[in-house]
ROKOLVEX-986880 format. One line per field, with one value per residue: residue in three letters; x, y, z of N, C-alpha, C in turn. Coordinates in steps of 0.2 Angstrom, whole numbers, plus 5000, padded with zeros to 4 digits. Atoms other than C-alpha are relative to their C-alpha. Example, Ala and Ser with C-alpha at 12.3 -4.5 7.8 and 13.67 -1.06 7.14 Angstrom:
% residues 2
rest = ALA|SER
n_u = 5004|4996
n_v = 4994|4994
n_w = 5000|4999
ca_u = 5062|5068
ca_v = 4978|4995
ca_w = 5039|5036
c_u = 5004|4996
c_v = 5006|5005
c_w = 5000|5003
END
This chain:
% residues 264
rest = UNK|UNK|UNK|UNK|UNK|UNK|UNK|UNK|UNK|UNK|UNK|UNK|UNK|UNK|UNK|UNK|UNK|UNK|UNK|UNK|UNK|UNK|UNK|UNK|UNK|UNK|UNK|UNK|UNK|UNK|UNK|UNK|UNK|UNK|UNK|UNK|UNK|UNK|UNK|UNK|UNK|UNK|UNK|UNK|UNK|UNK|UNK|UNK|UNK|UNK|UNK|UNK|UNK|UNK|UNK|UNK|UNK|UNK|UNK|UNK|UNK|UNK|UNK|UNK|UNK|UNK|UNK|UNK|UNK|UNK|UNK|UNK|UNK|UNK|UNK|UNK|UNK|UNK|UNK|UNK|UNK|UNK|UNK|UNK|UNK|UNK|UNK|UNK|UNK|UNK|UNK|UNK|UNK|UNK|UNK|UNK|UNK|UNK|UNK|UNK|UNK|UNK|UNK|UNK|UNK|UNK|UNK|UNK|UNK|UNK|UNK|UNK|UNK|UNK|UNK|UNK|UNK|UNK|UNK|UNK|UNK|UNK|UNK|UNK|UNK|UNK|UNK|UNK|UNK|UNK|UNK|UNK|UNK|UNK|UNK|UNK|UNK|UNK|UNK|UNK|UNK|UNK|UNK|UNK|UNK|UNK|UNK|UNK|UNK|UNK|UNK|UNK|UNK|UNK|UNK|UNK|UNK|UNK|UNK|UNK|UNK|UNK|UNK|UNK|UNK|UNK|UNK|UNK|UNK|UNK|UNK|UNK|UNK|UNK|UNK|UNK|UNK|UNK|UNK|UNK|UNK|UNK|UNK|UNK|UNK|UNK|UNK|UNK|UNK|UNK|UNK|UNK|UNK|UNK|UNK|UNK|UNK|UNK|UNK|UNK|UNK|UNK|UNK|UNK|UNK|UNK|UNK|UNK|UNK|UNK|UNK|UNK|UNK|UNK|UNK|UNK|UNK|UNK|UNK|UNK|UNK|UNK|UNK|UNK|UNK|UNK|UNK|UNK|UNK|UNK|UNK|UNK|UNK|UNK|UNK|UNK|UNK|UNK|UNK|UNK|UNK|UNK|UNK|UNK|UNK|UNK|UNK|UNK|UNK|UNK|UNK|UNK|UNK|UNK|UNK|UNK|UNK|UNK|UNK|UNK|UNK|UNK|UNK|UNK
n_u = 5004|5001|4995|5004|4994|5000|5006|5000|5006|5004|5003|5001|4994|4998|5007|5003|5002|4995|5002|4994|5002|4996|4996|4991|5003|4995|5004|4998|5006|4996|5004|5006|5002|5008|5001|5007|4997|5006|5000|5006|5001|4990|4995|4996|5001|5002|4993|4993|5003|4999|4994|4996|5005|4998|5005|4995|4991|4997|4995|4993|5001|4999|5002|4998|5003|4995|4994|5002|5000|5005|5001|5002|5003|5005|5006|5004|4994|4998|5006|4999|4997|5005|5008|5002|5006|5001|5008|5008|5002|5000|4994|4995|5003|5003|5009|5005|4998|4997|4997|4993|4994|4997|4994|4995|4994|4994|4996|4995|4995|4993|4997|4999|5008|5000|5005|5003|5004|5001|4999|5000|5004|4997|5001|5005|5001|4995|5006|5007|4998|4998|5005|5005|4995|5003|5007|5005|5005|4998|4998|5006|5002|4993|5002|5002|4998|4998|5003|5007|4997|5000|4994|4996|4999|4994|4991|4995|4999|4994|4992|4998|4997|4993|4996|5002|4991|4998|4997|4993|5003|5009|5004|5005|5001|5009|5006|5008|5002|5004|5004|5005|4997|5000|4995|4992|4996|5000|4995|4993|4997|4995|4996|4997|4997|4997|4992|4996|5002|4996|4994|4999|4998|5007|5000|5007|5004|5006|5001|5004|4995|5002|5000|4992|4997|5003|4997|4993|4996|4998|5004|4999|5004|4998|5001|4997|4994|4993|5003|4999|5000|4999|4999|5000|5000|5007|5001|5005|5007|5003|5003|5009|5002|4998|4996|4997|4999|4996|4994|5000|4999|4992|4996|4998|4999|5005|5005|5002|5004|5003|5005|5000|4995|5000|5008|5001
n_v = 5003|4994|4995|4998|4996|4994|4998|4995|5001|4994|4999|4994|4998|4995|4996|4996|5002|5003|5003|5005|5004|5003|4994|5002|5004|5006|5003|5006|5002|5006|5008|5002|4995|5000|4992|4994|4993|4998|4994|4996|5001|5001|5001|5005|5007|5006|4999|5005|5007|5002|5001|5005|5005|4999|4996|4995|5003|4994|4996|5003|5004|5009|5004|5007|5006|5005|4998|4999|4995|5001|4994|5001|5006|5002|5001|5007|5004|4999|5003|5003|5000|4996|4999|4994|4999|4993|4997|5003|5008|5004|5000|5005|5007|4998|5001|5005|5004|5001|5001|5006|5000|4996|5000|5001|4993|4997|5005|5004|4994|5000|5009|5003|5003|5006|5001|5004|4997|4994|5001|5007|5003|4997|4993|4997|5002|4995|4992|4998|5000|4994|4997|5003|4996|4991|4999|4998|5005|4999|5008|5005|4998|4999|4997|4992|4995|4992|4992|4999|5000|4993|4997|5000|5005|4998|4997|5006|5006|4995|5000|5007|5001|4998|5001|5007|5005|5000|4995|4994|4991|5000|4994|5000|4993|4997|5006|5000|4996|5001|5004|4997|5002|5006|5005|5000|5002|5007|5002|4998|5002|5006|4998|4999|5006|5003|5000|5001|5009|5002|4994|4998|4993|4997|4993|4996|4993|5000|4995|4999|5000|5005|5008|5000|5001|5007|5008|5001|5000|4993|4996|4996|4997|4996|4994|4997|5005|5005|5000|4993|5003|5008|5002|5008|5002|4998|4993|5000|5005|4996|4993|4999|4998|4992|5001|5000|4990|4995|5003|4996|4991|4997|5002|4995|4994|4998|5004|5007|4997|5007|5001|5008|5003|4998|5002|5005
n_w = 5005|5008|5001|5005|5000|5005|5006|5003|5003|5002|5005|5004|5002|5003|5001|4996|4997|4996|4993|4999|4999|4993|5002|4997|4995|4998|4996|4997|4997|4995|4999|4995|4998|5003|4999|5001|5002|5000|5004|5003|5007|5003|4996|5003|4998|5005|5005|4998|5002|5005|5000|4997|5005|5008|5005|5003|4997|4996|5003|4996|4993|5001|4996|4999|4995|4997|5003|5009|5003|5006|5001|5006|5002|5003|4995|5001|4996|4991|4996|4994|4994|4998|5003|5002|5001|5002|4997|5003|4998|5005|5002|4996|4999|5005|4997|5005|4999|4993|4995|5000|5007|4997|4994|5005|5004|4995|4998|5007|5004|4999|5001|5009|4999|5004|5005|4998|4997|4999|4992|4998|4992|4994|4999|4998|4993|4995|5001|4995|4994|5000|4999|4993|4996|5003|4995|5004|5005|5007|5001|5003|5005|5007|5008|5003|5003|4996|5001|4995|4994|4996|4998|4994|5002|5009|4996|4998|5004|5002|4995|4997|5006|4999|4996|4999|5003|4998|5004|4995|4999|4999|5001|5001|5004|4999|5003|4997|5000|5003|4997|4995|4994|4996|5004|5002|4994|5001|5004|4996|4998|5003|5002|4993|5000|5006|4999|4994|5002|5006|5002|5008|5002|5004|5002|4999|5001|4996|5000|4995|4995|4997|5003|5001|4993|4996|4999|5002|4995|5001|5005|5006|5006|5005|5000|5007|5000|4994|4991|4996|4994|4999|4992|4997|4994|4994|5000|5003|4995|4991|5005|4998|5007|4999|5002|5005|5005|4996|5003|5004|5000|4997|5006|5009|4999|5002|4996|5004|5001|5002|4995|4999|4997|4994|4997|4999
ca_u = 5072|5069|5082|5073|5090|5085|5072|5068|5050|5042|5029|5025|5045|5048|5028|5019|5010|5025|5023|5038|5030|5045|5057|5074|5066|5075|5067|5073|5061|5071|5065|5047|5044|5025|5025|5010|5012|4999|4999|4989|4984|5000|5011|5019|5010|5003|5018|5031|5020|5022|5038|5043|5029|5038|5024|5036|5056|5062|5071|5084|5089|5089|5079|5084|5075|5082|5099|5093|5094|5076|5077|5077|5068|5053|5035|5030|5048|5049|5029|5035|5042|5027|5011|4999|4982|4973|4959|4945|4939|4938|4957|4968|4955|4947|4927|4921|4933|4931|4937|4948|4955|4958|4968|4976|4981|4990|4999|5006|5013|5030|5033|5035|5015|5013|4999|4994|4978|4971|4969|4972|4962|4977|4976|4959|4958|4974|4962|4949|4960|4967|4952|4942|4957|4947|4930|4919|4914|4922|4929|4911|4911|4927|4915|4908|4912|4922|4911|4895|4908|4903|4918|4924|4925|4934|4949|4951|4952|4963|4976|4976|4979|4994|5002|4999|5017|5025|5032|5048|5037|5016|5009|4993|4986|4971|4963|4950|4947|4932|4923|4910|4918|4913|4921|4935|4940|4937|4947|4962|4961|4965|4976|4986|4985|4989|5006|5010|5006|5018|5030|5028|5037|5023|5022|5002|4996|4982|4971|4965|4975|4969|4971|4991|4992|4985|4991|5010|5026|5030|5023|5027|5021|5025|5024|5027|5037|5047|5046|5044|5039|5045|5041|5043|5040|5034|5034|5021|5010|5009|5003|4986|4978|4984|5001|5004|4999|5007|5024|5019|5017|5035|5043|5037|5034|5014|4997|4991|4980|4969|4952|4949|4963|4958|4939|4942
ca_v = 4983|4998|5012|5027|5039|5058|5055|5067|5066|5082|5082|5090|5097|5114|5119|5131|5117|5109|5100|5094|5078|5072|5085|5075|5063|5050|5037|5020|5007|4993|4973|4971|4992|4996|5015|5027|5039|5054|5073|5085|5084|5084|5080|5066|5052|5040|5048|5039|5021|5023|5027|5010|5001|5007|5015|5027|5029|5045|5057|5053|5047|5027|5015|4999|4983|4972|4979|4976|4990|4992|5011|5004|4988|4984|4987|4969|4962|4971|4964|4950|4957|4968|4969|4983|4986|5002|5013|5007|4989|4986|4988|4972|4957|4952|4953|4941|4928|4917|4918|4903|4907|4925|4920|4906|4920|4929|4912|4909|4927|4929|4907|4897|4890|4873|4863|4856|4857|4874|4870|4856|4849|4854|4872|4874|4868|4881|4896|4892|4891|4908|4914|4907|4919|4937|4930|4936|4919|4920|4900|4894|4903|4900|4899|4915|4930|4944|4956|4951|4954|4969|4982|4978|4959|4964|4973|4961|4947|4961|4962|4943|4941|4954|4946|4929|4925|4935|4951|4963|4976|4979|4994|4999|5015|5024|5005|5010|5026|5022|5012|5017|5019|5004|4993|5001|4999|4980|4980|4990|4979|4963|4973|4973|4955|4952|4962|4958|4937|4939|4953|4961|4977|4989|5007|5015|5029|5036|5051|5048|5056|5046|5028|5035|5039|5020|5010|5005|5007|5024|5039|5048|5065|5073|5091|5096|5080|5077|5072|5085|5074|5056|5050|5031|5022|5027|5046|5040|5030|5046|5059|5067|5074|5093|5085|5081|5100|5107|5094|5100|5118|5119|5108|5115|5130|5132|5125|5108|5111|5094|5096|5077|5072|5081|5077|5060
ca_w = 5015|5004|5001|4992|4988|4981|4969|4958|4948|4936|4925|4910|4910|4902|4902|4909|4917|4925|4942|4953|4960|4970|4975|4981|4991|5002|5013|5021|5028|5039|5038|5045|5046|5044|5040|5038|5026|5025|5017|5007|4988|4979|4993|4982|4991|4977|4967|4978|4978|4960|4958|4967|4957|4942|4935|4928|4931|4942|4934|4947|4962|4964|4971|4980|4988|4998|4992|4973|4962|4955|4948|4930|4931|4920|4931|4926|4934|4950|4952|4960|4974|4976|4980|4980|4985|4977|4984|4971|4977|4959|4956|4961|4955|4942|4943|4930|4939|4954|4970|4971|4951|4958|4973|4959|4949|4965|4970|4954|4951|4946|4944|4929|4924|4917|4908|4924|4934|4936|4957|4964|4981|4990|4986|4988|5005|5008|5001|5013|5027|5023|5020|5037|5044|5036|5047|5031|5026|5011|5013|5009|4993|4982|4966|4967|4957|4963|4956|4968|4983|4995|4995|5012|5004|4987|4998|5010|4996|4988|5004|5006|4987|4988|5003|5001|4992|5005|4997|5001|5000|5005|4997|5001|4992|5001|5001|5014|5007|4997|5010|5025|5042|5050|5036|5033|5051|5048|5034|5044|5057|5045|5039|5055|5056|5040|5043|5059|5055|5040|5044|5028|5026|5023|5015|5019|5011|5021|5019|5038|5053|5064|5054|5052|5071|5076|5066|5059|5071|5061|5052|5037|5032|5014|5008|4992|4988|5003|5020|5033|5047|5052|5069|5077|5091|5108|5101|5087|5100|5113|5094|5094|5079|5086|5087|5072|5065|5076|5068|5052|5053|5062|5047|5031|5038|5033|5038|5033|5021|5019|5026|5022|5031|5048|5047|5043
c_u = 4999|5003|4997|5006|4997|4999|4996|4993|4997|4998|4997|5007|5000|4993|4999|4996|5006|5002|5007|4996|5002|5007|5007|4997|5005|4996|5002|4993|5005|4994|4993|4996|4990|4998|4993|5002|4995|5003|4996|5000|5007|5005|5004|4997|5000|5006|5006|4996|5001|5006|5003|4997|5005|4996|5004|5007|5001|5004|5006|5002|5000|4995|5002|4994|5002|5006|5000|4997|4993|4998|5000|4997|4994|4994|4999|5007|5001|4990|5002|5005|4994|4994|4996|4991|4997|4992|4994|5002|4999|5004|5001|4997|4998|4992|4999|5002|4998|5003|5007|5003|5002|5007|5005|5005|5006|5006|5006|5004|5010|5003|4998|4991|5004|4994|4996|4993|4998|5001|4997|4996|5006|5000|4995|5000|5006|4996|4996|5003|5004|4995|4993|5003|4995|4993|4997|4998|5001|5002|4996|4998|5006|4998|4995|5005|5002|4995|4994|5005|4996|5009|5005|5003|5005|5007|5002|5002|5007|5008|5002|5003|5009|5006|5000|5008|5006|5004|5006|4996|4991|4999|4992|4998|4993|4996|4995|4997|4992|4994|4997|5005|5002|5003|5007|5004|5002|5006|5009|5001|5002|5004|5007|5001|5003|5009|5003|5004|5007|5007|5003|5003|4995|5001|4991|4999|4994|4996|4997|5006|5001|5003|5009|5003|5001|5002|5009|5005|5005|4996|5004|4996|5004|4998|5003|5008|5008|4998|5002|4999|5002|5001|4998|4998|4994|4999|4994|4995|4998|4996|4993|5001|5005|5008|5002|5002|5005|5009|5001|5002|5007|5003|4999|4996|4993|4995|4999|4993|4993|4994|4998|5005|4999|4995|5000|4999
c_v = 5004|5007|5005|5008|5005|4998|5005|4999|5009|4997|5004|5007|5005|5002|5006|4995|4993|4998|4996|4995|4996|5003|4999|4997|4995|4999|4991|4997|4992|4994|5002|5008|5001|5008|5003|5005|5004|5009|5002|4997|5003|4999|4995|4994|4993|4999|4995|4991|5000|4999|4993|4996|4998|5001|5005|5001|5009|5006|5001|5001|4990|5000|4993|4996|4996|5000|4999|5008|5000|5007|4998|4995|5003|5001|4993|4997|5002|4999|4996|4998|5004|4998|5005|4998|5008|5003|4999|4994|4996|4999|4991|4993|4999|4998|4993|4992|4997|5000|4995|5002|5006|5000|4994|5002|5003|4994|4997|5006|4998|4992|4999|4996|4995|4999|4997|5003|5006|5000|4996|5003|5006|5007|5003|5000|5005|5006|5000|5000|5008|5004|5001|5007|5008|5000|5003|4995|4999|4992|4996|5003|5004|5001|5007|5005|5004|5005|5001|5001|5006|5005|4999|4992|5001|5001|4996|4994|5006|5000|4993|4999|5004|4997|4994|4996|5005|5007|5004|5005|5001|5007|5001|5008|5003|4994|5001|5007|5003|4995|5005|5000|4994|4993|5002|5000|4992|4998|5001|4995|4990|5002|4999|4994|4998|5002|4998|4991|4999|5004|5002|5006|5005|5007|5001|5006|5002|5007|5002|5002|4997|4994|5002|5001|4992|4995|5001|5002|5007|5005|5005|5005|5004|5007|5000|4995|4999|5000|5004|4998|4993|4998|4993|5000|5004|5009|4998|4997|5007|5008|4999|5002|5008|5000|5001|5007|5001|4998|5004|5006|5000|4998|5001|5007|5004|4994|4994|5002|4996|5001|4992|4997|5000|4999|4994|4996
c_w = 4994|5000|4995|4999|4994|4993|4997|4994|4999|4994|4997|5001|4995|4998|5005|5004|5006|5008|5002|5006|5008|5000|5004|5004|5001|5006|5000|5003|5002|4998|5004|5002|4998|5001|4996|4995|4997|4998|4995|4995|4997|5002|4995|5003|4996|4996|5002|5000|4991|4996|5001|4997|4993|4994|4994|5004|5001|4996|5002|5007|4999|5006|5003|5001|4999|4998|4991|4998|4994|4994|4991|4998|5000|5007|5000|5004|5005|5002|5004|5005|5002|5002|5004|5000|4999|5004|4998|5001|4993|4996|5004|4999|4995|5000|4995|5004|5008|5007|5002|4991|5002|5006|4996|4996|5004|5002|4996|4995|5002|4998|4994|5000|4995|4997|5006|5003|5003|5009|5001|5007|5005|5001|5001|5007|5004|4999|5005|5007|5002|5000|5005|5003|5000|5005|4996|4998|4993|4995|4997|4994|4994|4993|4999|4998|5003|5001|5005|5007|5002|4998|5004|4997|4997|5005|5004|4999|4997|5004|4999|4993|5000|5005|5002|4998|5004|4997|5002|5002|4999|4998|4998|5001|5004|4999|5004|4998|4998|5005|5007|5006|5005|4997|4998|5006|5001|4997|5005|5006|4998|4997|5004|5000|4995|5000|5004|4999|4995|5001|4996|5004|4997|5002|5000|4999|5003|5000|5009|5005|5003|5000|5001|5007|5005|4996|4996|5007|4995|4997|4997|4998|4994|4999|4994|4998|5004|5003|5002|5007|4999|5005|5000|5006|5004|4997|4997|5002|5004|4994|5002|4995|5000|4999|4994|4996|5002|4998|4994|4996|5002|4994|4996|5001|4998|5002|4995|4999|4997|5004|5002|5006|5008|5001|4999|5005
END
């Protein structure tokens, strides 16, 4: 589903302040994969979510999805095939706007709009049955404002919104990163339905070891814009936290140096 061929990303080029971002990177992710991907402060993690966003275009390397060549497609035309939740609960939505006009706007991404009714009957009654699904109570309050939402609300209207039309590809950025413990496990484990239920393809940034050992069916870690770990399956069900180090250290050759990541 996503072919990611020796990508190349530096900024700030011929300065003294000159940072290589993403340093020949290559990464595949098969139909239905739900990988983790976790590393220090500058490892390249947001960099590669942006990369494929189309936030800005590689310096080289290619990208595909779904065999489509997105490496020079516009950020606004390779939206809908995406979607992306970000780490602030105040990113992905719009506060001033309703609930049901919020999830109208995600439904109607990417298709041709007309003149007709903002939302019909039929599709309220679909937002409240997709949002019965979250167990927040959200279905009895479609005309409320985004902005009075809780956090943990916001995000999980956020996931539902990004993967509500199905997408090739789920990117979600550090989205529990901003939240308390007990709600960002909430969120993670709609997160889980929400993939499992749709069989998105989903790319996880994560500052937590933990979150990246327990959930998805792979894990990813970066270093210095490349991957140095890549474990699946039953290997990445039987990892411990000490594991993982002890991955890391052997494959770039120095300690992992994220206190967040290990106290998380």
């Amino acid at each position: 589903m996503l072919e990611i061929s020796h990508i190349t990303k530096a900024f700030n080029k011929g300065s003294i302040h000159e940072k290589i971002a993403l340093n020949d990177l290559s990464l595949s992710l098969a139909d239905g994969d739900f990988v983790t991907v976790i590393g220090g402060n500058g490892a390249g993690k947001s960099t590669l979510q942006n990369a494929i966003s189309g936030v800005w275009k590689p310096d080289s390397g290619k990208i595909l999805l779904d065999g489509m060549d997105i490496t020079d497609l516009p950020e606004y035309e390779r939206s809908k095939y995406l979607g992306r939740v970000f780490q602030d609960p105040m990113l992905g939505t719009a506060a001033d706007m309703q609930i049901e006009e919020n999830l109208a706007l995600a439904a109607r991404r990417g298709k041709k709009r007309g003149l007709k009714t903002g939302i019909t009957r039929e599709e309220r009654e679909n937002y409240k049955k997709m949002l019965s699904q979250l167990d927040l109570g959200l279905e009895d309050r479609l005309n409320v404002k985004v902005k009075l939402l809780s956090g943990g609300q916001r995000q999980a209207l956020t996931l539902l919104m990004a993967s509500m039309n199905k997408p090739k590809l789920l990117m979600l950025d550090e989205h529990t990163a901003s939240l308390d413990p007990k709600t960002a496990a909430r969120v993670l484990e709609i997160t889980d339905k929400v993939v499992n239920e749709n069989h998105l393809t989903t790319l996880m940034v994560t500052h937590n070891m933990r979150d990246a050992i327990r959930h998805g069916n792979r894990l990813v870690m970066l270093h210095a814009g490349r991957v140095v770990v890549d474990v699946a399956g039953e290997e990445k069900q039987k990892l411990t936290v000490e594991d993982l180090l002890n991955l890391f250290a052997k494959a770039s050759g120095s300690e992992f140096d994220s206190d967040r990541a290990m106290l998380a």
